[in-house]
N, C-alpha and C positions, 0 to 999 in steps of 0.2 A: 467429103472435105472436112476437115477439122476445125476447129472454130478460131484456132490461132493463125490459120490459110486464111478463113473469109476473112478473119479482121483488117489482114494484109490487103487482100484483094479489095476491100471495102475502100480502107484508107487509099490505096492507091487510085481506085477512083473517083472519091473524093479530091485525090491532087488534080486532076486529069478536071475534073465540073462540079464545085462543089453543091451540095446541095441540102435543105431539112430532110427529108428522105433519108438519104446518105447520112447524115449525119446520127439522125435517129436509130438508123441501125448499127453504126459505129458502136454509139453509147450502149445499147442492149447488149452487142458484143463482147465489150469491156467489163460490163457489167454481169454476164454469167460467169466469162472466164474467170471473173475475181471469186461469184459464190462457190464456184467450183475450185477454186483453189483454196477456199479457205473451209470447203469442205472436207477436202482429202488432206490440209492441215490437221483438222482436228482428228481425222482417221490412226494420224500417223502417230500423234498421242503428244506432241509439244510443237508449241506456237511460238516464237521471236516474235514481236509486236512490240517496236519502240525500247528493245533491247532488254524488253521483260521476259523471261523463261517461265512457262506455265505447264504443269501436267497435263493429262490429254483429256480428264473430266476438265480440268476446270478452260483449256480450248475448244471445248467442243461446247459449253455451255456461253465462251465469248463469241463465237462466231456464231452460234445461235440468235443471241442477242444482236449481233451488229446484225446477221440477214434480218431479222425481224422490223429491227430500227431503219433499215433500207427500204422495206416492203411498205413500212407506217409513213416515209415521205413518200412515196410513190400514192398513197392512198391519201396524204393532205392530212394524216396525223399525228401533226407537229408536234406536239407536247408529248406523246407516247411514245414517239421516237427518240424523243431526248431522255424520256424516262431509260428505255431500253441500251441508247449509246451509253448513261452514265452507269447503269451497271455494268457495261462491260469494262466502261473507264477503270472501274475496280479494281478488277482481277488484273487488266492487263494495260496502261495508260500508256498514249501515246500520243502524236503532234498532231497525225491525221483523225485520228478521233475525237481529240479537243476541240479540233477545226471543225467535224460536223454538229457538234455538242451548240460551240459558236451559232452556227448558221442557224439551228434550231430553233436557239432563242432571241435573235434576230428577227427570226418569220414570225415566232408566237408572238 
């Protein structure tokens, strides 16, 4: 099964009984589909990101940066995840990245 079937089949059970369980593995779901698509982004050699056009060094080195800054909340290191979103704010700035930039420095 593909990982964009479980996500269906996930949510859809979620509708049916919701639950953290469920929910939690929603989010894991969402949350590779996206590292996985902004891996095969950067494969393909240019990134759209907030209507920026970037080469494929310099996407492959932002989506570096965002998984990395992903993996640094996941591990409660707030301040290095911000360091790492706002490199990537750099090369490639957008609403959704200011927004975790935001929350960053909210928690620090």
């Amino acid at each position: 099964m593909h990982h964009q079937e479980a996500l269906s089949v996930y949510e859809d059970a979620y509708q049916v009984r919701s639950s953290d369980k469920l929910a939690s593995k929603i989010s894991k779901i969402k949350r590779y589909i996206e590292e996985q698509r902004c891996d095969a982004d950067a494969e393909q050699g240019v990134k759209v990101e907030g209507g920026s056009l970037v080469d494929g060094r310099e996407a492959e080195e932002y989506n570096r940066l965002v998984i990395e800054g992903k993996q640094l909340i996941r591990d409660q290191k707030v301040k290095e995840a911000l360091q790492k979103f706002s490199e990537a704010y750099k090369i490639s700035p957008s609403e959704k990245l200011r927004n975790k930039m935001k929350k960053c420095q909210v928690s620090w």
